[in-house]
BALOBA-1460 file (C-alpha; in Angstrom, 3 decimals):
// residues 61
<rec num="1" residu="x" x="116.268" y="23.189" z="-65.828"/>
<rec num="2" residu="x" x="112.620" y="23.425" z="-67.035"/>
<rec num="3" residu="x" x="109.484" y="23.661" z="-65.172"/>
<rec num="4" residu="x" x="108.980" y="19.741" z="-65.811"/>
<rec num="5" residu="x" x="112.289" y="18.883" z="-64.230"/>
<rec num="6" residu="x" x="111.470" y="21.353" z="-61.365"/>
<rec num="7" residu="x" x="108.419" y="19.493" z="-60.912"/>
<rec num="8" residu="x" x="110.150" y="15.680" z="-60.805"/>
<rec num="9" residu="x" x="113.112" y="17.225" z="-58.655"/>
<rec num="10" residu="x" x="110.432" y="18.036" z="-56.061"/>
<rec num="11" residu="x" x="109.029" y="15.202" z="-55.993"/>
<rec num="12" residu="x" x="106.289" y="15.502" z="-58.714"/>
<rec num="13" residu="x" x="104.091" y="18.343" z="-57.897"/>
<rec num="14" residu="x" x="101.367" y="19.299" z="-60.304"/>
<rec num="15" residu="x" x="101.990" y="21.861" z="-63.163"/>
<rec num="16" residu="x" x="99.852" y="24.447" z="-60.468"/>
<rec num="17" residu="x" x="101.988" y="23.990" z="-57.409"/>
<rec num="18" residu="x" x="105.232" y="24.280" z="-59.405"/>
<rec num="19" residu="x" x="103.625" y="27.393" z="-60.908"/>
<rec num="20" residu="x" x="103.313" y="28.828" z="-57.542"/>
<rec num="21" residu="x" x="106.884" y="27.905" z="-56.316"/>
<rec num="22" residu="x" x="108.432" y="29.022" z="-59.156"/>
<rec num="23" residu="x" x="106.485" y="32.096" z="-58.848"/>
<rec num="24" residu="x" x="107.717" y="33.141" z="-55.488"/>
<rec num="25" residu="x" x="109.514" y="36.079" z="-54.279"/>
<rec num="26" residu="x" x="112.502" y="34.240" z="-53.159"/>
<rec num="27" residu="x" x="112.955" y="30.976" z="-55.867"/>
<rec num="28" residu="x" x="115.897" y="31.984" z="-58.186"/>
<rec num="29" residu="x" x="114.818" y="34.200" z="-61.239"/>
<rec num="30" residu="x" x="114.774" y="32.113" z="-64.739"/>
<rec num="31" residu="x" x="117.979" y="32.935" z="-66.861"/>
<rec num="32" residu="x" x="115.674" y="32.448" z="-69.825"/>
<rec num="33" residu="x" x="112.168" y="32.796" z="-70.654"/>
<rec num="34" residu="x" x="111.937" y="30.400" z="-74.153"/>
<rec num="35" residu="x" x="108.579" y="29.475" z="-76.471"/>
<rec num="36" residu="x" x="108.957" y="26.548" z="-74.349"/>
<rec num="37" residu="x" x="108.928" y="28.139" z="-70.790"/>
<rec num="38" residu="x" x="111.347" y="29.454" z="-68.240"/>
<rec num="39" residu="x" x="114.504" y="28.126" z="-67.826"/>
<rec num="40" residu="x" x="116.273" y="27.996" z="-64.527"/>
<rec num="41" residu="x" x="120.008" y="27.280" z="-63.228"/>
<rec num="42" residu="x" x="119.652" y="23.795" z="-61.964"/>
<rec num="43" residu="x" x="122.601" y="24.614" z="-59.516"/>
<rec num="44" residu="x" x="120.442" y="27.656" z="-58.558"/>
<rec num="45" residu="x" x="117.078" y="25.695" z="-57.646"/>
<rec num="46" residu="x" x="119.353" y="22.890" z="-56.060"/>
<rec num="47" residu="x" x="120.531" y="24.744" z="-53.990"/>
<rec num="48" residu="x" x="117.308" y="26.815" z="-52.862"/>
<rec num="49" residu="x" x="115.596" y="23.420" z="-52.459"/>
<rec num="50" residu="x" x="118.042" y="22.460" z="-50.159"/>
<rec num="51" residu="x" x="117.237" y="25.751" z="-47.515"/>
<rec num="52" residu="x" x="113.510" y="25.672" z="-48.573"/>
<rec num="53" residu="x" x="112.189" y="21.736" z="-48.950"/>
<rec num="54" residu="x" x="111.205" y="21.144" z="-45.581"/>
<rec num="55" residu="x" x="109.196" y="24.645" z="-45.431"/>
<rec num="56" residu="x" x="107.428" y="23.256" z="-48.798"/>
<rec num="57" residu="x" x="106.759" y="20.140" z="-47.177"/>
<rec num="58" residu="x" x="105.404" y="21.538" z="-44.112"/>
<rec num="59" residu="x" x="102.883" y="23.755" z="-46.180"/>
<rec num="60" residu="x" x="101.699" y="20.591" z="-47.985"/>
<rec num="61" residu="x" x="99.943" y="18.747" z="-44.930"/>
């Protein structure tokens, strides 16, 4: 999973605040880092969406 599907997946974010979840401590590390961009495990970032969506909603307001 790319940054752009990481970005539709929660719920379409702008390129900055995917950046910054992407870019913390505890989101999954990429399993590749292409030309392209990083690369994630889509079952990885499923499932820490699933503990850490309503914490990202929260911070939104």
């Amino acid at each position: 999973m790319g940054a752009h599907e990481i970005r539709i997946r929660l719920g379409g974010v702008s390129r900055q605040r995917a950046y910054q979840i992407t870019s913390r401590a505890d989101f999954p590390k990429p399993v590749a880092d292409l030309a392209q961009g990083k690369v994630w495990l889509a079952d990885d970032v499923e499932a820490w969406m699933k503990v850490h969506r309503r914490d990202l909603d929260e911070s939104e307001d």
